[in-house]
DSSP file (Angstrom, degrees, kcal/mol; ACC not computed):
  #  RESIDUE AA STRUCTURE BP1 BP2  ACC     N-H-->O    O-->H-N    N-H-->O    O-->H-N    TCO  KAPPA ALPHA  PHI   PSI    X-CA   Y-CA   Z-CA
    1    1 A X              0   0    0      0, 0.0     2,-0.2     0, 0.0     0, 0.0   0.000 360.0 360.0 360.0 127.5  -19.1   -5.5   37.0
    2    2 A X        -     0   0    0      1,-0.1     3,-0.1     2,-0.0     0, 0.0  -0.200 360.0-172.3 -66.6 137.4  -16.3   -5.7   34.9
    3    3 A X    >   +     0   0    0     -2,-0.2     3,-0.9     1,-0.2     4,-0.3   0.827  57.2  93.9-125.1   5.6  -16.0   -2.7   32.6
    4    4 A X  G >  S+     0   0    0      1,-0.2     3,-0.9     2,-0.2    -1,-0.2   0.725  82.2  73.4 -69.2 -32.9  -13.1   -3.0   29.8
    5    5 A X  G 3  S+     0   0    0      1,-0.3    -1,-0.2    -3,-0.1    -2,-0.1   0.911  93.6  49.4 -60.8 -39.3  -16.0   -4.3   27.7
    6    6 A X  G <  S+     0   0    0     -3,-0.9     2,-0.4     2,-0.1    -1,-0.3   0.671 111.2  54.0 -66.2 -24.8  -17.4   -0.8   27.4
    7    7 A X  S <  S-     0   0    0     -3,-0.9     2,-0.5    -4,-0.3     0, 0.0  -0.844  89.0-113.3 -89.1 132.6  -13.9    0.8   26.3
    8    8 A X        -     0   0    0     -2,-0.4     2,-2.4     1,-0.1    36,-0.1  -0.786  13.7-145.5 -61.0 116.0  -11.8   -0.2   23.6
    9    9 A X        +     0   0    0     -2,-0.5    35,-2.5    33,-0.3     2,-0.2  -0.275  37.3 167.6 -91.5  51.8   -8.2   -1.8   24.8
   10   10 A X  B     -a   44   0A   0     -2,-2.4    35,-0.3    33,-0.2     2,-0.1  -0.376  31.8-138.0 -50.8 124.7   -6.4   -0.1   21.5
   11   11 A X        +     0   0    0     33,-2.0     2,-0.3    -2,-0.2    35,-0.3  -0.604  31.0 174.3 -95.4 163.5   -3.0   -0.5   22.3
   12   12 A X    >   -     0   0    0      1,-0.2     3,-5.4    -2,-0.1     4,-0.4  -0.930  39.7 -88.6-169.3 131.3   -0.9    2.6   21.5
   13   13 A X  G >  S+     0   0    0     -2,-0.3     3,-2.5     1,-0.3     4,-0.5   0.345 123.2  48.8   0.5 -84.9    2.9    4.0   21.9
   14   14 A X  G 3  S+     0   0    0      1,-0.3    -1,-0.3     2,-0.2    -3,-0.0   0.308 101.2  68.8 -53.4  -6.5    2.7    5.6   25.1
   15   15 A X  G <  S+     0   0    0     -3,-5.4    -1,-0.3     2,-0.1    -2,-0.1   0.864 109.9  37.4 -63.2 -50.7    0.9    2.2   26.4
   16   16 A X  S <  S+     0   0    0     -3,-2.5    -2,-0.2    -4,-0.4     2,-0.2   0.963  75.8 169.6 -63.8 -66.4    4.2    0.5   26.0
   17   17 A X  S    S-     0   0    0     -4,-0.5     2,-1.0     1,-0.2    58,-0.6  -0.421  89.5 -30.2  84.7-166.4    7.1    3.6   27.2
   18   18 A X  S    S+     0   0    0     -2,-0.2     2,-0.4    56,-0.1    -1,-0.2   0.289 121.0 106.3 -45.0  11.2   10.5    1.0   27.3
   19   19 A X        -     0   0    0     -2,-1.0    56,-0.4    -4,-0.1     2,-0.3  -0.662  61.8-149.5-109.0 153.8    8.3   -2.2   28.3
   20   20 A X        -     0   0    0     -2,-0.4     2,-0.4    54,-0.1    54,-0.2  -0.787  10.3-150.3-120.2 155.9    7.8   -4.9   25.3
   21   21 A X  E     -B   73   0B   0     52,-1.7    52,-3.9    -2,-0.3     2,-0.5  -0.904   8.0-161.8-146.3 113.6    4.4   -6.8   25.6
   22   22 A X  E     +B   72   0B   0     -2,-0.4    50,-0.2    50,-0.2     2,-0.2  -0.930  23.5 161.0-110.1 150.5    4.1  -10.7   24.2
   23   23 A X  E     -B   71   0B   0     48,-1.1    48,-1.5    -2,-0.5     2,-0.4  -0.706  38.9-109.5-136.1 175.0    0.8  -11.9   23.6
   24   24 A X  E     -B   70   0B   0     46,-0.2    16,-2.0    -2,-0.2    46,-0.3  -0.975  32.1-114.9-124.0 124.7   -1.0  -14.4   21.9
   25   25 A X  E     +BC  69  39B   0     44,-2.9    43,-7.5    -2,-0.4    44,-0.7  -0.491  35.0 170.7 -68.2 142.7   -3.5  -13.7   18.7
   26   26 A X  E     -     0   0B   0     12,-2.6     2,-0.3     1,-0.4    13,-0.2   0.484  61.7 -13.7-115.1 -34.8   -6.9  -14.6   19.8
   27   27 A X  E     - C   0  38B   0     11,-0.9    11,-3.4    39,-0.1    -1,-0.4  -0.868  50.0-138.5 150.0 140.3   -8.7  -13.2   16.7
   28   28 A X  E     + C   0  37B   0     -2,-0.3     2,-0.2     9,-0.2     9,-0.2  -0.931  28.3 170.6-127.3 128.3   -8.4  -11.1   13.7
   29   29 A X  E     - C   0  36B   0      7,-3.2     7,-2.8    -2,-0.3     2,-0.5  -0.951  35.6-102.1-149.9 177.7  -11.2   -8.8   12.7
   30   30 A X  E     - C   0  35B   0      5,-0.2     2,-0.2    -2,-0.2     5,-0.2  -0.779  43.0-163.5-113.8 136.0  -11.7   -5.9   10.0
   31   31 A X        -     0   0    0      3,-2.8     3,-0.5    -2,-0.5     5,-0.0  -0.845  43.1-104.1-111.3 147.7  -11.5   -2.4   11.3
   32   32 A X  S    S+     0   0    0      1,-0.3     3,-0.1    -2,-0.2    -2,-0.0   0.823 126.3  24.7 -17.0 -59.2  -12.3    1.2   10.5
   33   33 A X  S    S-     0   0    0      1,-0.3    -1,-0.3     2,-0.1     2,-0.2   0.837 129.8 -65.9 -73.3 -47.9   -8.2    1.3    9.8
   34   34 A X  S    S-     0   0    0     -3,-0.5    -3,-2.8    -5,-0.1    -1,-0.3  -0.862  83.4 -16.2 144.4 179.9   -7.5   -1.8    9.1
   35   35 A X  E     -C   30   0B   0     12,-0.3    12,-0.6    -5,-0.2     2,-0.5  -0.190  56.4-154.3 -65.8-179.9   -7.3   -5.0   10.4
   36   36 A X  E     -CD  29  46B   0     -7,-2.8    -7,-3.2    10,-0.2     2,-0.4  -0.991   3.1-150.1-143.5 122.6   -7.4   -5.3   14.4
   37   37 A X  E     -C   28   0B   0      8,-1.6     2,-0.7    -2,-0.5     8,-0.4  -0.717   2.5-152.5 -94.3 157.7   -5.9   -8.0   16.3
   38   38 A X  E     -C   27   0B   0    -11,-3.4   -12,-2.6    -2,-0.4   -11,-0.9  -0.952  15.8-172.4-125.7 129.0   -7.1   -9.2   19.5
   39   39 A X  E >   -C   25   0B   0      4,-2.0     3,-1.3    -2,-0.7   -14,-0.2  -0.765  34.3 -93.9-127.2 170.4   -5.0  -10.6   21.6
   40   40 A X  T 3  S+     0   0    0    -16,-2.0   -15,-0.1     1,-0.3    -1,-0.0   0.675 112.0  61.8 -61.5 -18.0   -5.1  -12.5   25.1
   41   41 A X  T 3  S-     0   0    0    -17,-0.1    -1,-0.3     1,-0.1     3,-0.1  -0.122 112.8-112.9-132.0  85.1   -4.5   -9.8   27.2
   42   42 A X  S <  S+     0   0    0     -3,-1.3   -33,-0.3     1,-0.2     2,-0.2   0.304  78.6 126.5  64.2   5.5   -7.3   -8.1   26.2
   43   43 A X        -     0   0    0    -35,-0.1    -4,-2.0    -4,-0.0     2,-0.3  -0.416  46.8-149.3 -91.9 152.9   -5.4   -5.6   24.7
   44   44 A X  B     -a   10   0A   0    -35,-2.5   -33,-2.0    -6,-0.2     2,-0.2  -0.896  10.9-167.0-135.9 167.1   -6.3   -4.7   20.5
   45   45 A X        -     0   0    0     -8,-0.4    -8,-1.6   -35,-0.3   -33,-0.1  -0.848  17.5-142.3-155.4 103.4   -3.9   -3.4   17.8
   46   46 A X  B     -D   36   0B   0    -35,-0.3     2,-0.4   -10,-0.2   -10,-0.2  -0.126  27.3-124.8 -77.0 162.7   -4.5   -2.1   14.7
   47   47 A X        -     0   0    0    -12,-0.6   -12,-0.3     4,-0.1     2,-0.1  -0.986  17.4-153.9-118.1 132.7   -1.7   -3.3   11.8
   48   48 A X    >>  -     0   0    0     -2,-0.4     4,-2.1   -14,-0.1     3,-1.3  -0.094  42.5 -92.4 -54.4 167.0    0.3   -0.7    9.8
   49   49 A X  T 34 S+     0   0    0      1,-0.2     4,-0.4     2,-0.2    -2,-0.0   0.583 124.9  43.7 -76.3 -10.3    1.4   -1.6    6.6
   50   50 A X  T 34 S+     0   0    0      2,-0.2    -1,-0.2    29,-0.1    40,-0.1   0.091 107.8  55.4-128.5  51.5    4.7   -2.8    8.0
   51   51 A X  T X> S+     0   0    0     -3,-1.3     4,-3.4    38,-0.1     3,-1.8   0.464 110.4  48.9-113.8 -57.5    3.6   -4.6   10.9
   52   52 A X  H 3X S+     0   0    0     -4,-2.1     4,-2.4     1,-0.3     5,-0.3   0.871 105.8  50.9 -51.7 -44.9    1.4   -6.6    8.7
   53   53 A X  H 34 S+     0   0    0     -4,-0.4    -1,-0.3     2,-0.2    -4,-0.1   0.085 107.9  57.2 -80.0  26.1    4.0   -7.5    6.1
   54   54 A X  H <> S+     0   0    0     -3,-1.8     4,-1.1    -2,-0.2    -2,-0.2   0.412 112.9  47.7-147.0 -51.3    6.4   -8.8    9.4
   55   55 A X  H  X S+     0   0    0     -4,-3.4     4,-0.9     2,-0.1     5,-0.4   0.965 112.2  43.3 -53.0 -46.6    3.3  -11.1   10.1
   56   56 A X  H >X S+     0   0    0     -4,-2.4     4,-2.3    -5,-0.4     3,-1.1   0.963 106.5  58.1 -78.7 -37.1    2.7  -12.4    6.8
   57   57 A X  H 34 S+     0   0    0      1,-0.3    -1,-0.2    -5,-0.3    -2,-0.1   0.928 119.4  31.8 -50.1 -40.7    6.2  -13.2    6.0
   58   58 A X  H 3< S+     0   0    0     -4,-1.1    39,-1.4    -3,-0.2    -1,-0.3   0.328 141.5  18.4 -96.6   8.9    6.5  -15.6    9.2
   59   59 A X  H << S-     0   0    0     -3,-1.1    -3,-0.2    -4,-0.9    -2,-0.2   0.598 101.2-125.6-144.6 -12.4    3.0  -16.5    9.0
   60   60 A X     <  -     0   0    0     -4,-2.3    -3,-0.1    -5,-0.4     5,-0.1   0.116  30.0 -64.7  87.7 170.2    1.5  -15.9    5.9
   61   61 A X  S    S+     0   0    0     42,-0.1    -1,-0.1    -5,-0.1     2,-0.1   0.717  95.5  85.6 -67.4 -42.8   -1.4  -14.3    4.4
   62   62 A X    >   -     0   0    0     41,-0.3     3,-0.6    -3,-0.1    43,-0.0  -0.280  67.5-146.4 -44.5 126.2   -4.1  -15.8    5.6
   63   63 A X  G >> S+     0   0    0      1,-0.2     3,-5.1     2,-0.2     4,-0.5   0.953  91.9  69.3 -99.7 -63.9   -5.5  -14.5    9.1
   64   64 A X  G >4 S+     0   0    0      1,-0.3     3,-0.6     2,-0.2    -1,-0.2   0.716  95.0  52.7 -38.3 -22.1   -6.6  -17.6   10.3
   65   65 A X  G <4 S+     0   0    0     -3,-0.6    -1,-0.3     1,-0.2    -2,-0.2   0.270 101.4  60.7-101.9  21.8   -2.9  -19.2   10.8
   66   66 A X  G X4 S+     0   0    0     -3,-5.1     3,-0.7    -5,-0.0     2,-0.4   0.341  75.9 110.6-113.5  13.1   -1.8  -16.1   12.9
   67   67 A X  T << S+     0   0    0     -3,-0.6   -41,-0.2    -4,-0.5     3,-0.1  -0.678  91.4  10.6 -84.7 116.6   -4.7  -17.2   15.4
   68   68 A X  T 3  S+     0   0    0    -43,-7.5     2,-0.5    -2,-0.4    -1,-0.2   0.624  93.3 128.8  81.0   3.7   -2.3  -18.6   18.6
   69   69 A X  E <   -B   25   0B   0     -3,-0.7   -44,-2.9   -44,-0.7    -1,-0.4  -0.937  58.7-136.0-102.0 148.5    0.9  -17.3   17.3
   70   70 A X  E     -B   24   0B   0     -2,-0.5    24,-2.6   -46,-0.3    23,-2.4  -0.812  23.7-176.2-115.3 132.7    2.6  -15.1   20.1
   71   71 A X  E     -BE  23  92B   0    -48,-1.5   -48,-1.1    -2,-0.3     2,-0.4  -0.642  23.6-136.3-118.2 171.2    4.1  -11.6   18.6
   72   72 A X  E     -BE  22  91B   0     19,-2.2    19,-1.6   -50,-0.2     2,-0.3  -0.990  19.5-156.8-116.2 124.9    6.2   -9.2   21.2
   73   73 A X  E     +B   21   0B   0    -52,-3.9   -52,-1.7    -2,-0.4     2,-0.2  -0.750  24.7 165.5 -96.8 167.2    4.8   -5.2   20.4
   74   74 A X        -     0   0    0     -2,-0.3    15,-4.4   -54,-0.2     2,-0.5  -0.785  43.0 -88.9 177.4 148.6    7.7   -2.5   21.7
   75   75 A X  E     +F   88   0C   0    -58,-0.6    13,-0.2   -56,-0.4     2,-0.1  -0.661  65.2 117.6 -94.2 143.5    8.0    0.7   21.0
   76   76 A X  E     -F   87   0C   0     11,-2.9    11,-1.1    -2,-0.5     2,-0.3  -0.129  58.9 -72.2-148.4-148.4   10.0    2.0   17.9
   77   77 A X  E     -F   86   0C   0      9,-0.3     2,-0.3    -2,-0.1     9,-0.2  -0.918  34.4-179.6-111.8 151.5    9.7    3.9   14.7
   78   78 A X  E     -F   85   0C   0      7,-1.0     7,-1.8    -2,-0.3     2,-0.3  -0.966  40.1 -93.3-148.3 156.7    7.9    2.6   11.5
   79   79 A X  E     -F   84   0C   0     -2,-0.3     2,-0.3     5,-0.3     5,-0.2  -0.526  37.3-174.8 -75.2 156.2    7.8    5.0    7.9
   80   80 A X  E >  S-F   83   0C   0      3,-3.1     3,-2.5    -2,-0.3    -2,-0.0  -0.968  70.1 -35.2-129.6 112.7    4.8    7.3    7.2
   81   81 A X  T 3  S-     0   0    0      1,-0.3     3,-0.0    -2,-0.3    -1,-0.0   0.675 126.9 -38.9  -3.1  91.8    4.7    8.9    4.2
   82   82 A X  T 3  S+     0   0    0      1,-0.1    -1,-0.3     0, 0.0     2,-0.3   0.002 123.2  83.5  95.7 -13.0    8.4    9.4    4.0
   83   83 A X  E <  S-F   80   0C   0     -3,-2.5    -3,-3.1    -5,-0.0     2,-0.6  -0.857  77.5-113.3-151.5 137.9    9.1   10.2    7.8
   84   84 A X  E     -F   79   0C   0     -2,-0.3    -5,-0.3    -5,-0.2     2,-0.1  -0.902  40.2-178.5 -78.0 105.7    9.8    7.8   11.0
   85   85 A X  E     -F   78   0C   0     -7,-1.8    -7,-1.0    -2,-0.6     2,-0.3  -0.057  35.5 -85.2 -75.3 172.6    7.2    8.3   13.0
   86   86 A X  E     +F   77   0C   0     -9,-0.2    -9,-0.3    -2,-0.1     2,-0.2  -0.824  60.7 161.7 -82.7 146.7    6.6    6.6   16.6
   87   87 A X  E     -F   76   0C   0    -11,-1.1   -11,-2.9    -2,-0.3     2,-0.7  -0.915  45.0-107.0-151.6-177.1    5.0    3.5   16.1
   88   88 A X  E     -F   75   0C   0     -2,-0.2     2,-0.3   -13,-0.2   -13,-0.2  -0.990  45.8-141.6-126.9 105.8    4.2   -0.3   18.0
   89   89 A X        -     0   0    0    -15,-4.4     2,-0.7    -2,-0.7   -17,-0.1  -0.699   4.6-139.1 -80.4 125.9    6.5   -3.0   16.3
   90   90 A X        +     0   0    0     -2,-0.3     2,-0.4   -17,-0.1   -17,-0.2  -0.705  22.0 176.4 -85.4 121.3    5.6   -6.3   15.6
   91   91 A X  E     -E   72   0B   0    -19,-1.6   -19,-2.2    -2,-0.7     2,-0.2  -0.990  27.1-128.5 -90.6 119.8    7.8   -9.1   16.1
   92   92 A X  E     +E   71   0B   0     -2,-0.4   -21,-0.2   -21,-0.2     4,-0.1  -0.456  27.2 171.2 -54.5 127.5    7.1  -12.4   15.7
   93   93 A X        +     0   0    0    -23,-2.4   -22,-0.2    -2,-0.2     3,-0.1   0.850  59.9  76.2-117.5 -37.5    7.9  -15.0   18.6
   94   94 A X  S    S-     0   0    0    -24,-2.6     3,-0.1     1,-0.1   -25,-0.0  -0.237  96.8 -85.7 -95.2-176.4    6.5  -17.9   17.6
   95   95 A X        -     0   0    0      1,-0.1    -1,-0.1    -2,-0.1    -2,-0.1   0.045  49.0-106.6 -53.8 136.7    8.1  -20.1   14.8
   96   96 A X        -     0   0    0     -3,-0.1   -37,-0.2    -4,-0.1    -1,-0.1  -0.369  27.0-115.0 -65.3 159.9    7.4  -19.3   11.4
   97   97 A X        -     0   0    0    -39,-1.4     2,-0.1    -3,-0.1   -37,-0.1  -0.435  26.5-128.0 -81.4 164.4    5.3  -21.3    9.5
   98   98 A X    >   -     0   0    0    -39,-0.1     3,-0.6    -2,-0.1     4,-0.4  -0.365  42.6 -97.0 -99.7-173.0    7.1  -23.2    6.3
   99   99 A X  T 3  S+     0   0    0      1,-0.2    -2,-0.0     2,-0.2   -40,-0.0   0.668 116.7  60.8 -97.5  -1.5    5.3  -22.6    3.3
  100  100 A X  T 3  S+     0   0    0      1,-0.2    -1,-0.2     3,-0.0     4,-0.1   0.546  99.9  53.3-114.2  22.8    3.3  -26.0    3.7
  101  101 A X  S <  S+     0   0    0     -3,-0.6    -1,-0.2     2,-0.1    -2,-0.2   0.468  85.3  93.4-106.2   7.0    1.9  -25.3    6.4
  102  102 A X  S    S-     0   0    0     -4,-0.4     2,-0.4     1,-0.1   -42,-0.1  -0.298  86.3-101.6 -64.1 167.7    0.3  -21.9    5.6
  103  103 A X        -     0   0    0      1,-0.2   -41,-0.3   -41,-0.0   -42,-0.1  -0.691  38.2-112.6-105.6 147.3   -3.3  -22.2    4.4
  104  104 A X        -     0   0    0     -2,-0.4     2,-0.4    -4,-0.1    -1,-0.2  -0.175  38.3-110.3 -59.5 170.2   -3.6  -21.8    0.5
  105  105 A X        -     0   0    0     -3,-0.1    -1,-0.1     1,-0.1    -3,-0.0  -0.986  40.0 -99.3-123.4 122.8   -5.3  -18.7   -0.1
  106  106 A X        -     0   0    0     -2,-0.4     2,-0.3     1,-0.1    -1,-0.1   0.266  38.1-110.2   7.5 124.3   -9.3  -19.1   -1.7
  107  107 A X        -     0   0    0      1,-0.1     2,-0.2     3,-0.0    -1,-0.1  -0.719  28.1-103.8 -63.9 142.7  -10.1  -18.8   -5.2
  108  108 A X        -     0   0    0     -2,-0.3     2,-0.2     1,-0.1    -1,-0.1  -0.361  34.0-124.6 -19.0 103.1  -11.9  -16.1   -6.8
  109  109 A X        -     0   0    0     -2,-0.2     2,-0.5     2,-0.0    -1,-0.1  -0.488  37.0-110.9 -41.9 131.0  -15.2  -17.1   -7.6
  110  110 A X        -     0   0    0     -2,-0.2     3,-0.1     1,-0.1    -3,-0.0  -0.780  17.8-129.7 -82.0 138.4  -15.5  -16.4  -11.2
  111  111 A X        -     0   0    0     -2,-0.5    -1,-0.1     1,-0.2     2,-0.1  -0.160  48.7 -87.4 -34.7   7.2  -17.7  -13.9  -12.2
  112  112 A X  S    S-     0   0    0      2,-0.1    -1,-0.2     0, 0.0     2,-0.0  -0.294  72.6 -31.6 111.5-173.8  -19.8  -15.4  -14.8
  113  113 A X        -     0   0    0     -2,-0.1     2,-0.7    -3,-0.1    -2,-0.0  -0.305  60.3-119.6 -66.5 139.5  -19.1  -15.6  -18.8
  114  114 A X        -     0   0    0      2,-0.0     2,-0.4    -2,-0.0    -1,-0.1  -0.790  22.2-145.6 -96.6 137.7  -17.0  -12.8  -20.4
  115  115 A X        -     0   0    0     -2,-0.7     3,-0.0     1,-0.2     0, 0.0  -0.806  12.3-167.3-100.1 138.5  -19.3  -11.3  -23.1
  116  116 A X        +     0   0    0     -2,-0.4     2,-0.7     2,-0.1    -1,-0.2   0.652  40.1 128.4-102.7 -22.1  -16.9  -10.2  -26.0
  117  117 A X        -     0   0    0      1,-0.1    -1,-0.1     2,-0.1    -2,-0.0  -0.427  62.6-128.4 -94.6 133.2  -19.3   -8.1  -27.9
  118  118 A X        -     0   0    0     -2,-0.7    -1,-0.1     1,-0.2    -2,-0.1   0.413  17.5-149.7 -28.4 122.2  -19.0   -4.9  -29.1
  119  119 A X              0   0    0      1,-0.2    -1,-0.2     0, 0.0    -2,-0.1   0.676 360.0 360.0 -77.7   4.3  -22.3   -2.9  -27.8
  120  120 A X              0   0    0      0, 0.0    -1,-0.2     0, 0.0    -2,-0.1   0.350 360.0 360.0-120.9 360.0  -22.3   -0.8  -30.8
């Protein structure tokens, strides 16, 4: 029986030590933290707030067009409230996207008629 299913593969500094790890996103899903990627080997990854803005610039907001893009993680430093911490840095490997091939992002449903009058 295979048993990684029962554990969570979070990946996390001290996974890496000097070794860089590229992978491919597999799937994007919403976590306790944040989002979580899942990548092909079987490994998951939470995004900080500037691992995520390092995606979306070469890939854009939208989750679905970082599905099959290959990042390299290594370990580095990222800020934390004010202070460089250790952190797992995202680079992107595969090409950036232009901006027409990113997926528009959804409208807002509207939220019905705005009532202008005064309750009183």
């Amino acid at each position: 029986m295979d048993s990684k299913g029962y554990f969570q593969q979070f990946l996390k500094v001290d996974d890496l030590g000097d070794e860089k790890l590229q992978a491919k996103i597999v799937d994007v899903t919403e976590g306790k933290y944040g989002l979580i990627l899942h990548l092909d080997s079987d490994w998951q990854f939470t995004l900080n707030a500037t691992n995520w803005r390092r995606l979306s610039k070469a890939y854009g907001t939208e989750t679905n067009d970082w599905l099959e893009k290959t990042i390299e993680l290594s370990a580095g430093e990222a800020p934390y409230k004010g202070e460089m911490v250790p952190s797992v840095i995202l680079t992107p490997i595969s090409k950036a996207l232009a901006d027409n091939e990113r997926t528009l992002p959804k409208p807002r449903p509207a939220e019905g008629p705005i009532d202008d009058d005064i309750p009183f």
